[in-house]
N, C-alpha and C positions, 0 to 999 in steps of 0.2 A: 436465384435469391437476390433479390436486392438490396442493397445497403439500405438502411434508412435514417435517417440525419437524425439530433437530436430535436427532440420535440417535447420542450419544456411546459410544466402546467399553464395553461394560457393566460391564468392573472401575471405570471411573472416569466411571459415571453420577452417583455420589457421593463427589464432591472430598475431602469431608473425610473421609469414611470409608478412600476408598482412601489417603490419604495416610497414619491410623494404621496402614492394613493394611500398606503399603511398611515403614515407620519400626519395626512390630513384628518382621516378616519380617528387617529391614536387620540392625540390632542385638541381634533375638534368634539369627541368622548368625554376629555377630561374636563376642558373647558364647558362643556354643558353638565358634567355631574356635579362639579365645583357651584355653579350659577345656581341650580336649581336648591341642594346644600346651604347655599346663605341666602336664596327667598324664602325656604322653609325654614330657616332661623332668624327671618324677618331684620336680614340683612337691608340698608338702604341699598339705591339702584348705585349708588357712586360704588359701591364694592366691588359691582363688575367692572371696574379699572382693575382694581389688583386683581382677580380672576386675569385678566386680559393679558396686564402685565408679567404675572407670573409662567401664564402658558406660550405667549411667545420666547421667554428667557428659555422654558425647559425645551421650546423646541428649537431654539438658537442652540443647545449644551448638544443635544441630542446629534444636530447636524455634525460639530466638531466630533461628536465620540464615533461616529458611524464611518468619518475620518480616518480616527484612530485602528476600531477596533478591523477598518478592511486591510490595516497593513499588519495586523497581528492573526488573523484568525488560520492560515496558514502558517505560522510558528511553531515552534515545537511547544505541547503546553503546559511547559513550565513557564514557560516568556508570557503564552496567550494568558494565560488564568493569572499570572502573577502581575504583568502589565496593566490588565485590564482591571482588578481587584485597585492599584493605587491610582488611575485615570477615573474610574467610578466614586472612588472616596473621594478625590478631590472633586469632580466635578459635583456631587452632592452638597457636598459643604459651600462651594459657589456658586450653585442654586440656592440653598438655605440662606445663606447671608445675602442673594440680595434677595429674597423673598421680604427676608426680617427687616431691612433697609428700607425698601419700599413700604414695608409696614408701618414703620416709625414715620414715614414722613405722612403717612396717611392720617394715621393716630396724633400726628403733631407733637410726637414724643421726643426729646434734647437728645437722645442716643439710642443704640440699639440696647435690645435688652437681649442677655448672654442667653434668657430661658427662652424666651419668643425662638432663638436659632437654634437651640436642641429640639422645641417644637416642630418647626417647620423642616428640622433635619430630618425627622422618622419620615415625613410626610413626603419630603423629595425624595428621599430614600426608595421609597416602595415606588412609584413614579419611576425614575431611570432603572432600577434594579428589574424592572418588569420589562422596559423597554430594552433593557441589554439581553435580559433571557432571549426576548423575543428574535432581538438582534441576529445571534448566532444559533437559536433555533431555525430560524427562516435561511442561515444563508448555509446551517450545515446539511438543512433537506434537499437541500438546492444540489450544495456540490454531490450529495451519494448519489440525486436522480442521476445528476450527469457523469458519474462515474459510470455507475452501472450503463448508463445507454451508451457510454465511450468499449464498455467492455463488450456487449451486445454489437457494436460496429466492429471490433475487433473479431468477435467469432463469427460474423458474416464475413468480413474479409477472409478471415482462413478458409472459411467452407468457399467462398469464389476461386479464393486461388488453387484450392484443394482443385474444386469441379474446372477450373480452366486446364490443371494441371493432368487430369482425367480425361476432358475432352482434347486437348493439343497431342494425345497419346493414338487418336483414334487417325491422322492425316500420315503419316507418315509412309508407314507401310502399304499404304494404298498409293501415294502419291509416290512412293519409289517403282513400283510396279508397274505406273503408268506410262512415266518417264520411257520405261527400258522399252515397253513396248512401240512409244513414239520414236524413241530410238534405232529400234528394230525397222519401223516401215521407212523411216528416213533412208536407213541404211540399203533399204531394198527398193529405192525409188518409189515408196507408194504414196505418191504426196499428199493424194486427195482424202486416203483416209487417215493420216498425219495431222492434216489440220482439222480433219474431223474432230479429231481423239482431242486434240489443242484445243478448239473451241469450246468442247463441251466439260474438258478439266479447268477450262478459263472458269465456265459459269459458274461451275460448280465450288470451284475455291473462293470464288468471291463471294458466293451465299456463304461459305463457313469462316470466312475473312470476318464481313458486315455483322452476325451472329452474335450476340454476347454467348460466354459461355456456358451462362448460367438461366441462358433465354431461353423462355416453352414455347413451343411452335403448335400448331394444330395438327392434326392428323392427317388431312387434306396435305398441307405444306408440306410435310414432313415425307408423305408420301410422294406429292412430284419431286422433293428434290432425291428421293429416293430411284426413282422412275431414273432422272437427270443420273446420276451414280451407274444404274445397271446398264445404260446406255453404253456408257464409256467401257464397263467390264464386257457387256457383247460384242464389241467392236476385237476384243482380244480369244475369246471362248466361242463367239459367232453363235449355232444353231446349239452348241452344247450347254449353254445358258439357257434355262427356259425358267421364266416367270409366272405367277398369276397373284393376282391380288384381290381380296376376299373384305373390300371394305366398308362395313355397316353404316348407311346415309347417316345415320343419327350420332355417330362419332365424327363426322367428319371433322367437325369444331370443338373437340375437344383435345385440351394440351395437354402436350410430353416434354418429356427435353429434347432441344433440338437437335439432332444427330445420334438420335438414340437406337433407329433401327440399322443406321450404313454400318456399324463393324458386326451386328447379328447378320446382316446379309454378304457381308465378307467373309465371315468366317464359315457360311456356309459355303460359300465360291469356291474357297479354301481347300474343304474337307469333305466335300460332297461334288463340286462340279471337275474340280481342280484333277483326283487319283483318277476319275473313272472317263473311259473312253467315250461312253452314250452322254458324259454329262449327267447335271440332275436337274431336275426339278423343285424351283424353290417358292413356296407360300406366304404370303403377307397376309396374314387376315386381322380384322379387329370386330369388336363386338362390347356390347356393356350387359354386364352381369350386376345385378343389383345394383349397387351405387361405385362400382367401379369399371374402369376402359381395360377390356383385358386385348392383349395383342399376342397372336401368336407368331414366330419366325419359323417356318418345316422346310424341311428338305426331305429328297429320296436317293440321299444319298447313302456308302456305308454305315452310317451313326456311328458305334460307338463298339460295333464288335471287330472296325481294322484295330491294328495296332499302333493309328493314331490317336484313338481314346484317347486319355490322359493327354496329349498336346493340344487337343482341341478345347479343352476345357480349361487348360493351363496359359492358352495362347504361344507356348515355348516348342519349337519345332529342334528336333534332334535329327543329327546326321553322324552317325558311326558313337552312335554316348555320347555327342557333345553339341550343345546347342548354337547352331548358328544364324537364328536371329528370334527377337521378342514382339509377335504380336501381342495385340493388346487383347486377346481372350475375352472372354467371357467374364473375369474376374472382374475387369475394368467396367464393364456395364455394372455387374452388380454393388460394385463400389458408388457409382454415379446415383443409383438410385436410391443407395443410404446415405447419401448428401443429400438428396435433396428430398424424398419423402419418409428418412426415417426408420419407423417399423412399419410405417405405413403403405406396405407395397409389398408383395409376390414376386419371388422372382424361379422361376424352377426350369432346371433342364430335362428331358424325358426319351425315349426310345419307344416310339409306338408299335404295337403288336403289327401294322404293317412293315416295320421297318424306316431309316430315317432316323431321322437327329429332328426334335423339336424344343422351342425355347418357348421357355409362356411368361408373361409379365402380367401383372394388374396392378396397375393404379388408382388411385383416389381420384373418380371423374370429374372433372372442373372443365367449364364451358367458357368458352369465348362469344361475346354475345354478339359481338359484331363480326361481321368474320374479315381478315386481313386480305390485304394483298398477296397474292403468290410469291413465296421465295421473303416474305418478309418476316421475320421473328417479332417475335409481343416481348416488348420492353415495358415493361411494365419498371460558478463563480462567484464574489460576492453583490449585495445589493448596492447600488448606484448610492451615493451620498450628496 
């Protein structure tokens, strides 16, 4: 799952732009419904000066309150409503007076008249009063988009750190395992296949290194670095490791998470190749069933009637009633897969009338259209014044 940035409505990806864009639109509105207004009232053309004059003053008021009202609209709103209620009444009142001002010189009038400015006060009135709704209508849609898409980035982060937290669970007990056994041949002089085992837990770490955690791999991919995985487990089980893989051409390119099959095939190595002297036999197959990739992990090993039961499913291995150490089970896949597909995903363990321990998964099929590289994962306020 990848984060995804905010991504604001695209008129107002740019605050300050959309804001001259409103403010031109606003007052170039006003200024043509006023014009048209005193030609149908058989206004002379000189009137459209005071038209002219009056809507550059109201968009001059407008700049100052857009001013004001970005440093109040985050206040508590006793300050915002109450601030903004005596900055509106004045600024009205000094639109009206110099509307009426300008009027008188127009009219050639010795002074202003006190009724001309209660006139023109209703009229600036409804004028900025629209323009202020509009004001803090626009910038409070604004901040909830971007609340909500900050809180939207916050539940993806959890679900990543969740699912890194999940997959960082799955290296360990594998790579402690490794360790002892390169340990072992060191200690037995067997050099060559020492840096065998080194080479191939080199590559291998460094596919799960490069990997986001939260990265879908193809099935193809997923399956060599699988391949890469049992390599290094053969090297320690030799002939008692046996494989086969069972994988349908038409999935090959279709994504999982990545590391999704290494602790299903560990845990059978575990509980199926690990107790028994012949070793077992372990299955990879996959297949698409209507519109989902189902995969299965089988073994032919005891399933589920030793008396490992329960710790194979629990990932918790018991020595005398006490447990001394915590794989990552089965639980942890199924966890991984209600991070990331939800209810949208099958996940069941089974016991087949031949015997054997089998895991089935199905997923929601999604194709990769190009197909990748080997080993590579698919990485996929207020308004300006």
């Amino acid at each position: 799952m990848a984060v995804l940035p905010f991504r604001p409505i695209p008129f107002f990806a740019n605050k300050n732009q959309a804001f001259w864009r409103l403010q031109m639109a606003g007052w170039g509105g006003a200024l043509l419904l006023r014009t048209m207004s005193g030609l149908a009232n058989a206004k002379e053309l000189s009137f459209l000066v005071l038209v002219l004059i009056s809507t550059i003053t109201g968009l001059s008021i407008t700049l100052i309150l857009s001013v004001v009202y970005r440093t109040l609209i985050n206040r508590r709103p006793i300050i915002t409503w109450g601030v903004t209620s005596l900055v509106l009444t004045l600024a009205v009142g000094l639109y009206a007076f110099i509307d009426a001002w300008v009027n008188a010189l127009y009219n050639g009038d010795g002074g202003l008249d006190f009724g001309r400015v209660i006139g023109l006060f209703y009229l600036d009135a409804t004028l900025l009063l629209a323009w202020s709704a509009l004001y803090y209508m626009i910038n409070f849609f604004l901040q909830i988009e971007e609340q909500n898409d900050q809180m939207i980035q916050l539940e993806n982060q959890a679900t990543s750190a969740q699912l890194a937290m999940l997959r960082y669970q799955l290296n360990p007990h594998f790579l402690f395992n490794t360790l002892n056994s390169i340990s072992t041949l060191v200690l037995l002089k067997q050099t060559e296949p020492a840096n065998a085992m080194l080479s191939r837990l080199s590559s291998f770490l460094r596919y799960t290194l490069v990997n986001e955690p939260a990265g879908r791999v193809t099935v193809a991919q997923e399956v060599e670095t699988l391949k890469l995985y049992l390599e290094i487990e053969r090297m320690r089980f030799e002939e008692r490791l046996r494989t086969r893989f069972r994988i349908d051409p038409e999935t090959e390119r279709a994504l999982l998470p990545s590391l999704l099959l290494q602790p299903l095939v560990e845990n059978a190595i575990k509980y199926a190749v690990g107790p028994q002297e012949a070793g077992a036999e372990i299955t990879i197959a996959t297949q698409l069933v209507g519109q989902n990739l189902r995969i299965t992990v089988s073994d032919t090993g005891p399933g589920l009637q030793s008396g490992a039961a329960s710790n194979r499913l629990s990932g918790v291995t018991f020595d005398g009633g006490e447990p001394v150490s915590t794989g990552v089970g089965l639980a942890n896949i199924r966890d991984r897969l209600g991070q990331a597909y939800g209810e949208h995903h099958r996940f069941e363990t089974m016991e087949p009338p031949e015997g054997g321990f089998t895991v089935l998964i199905e997923l929601p099929f999604e194709r990769r259209e190009q197909p990748g590289t080997a080993l590579e994962p698919d990485k996929r306020p207020a308004l300006a014044g």
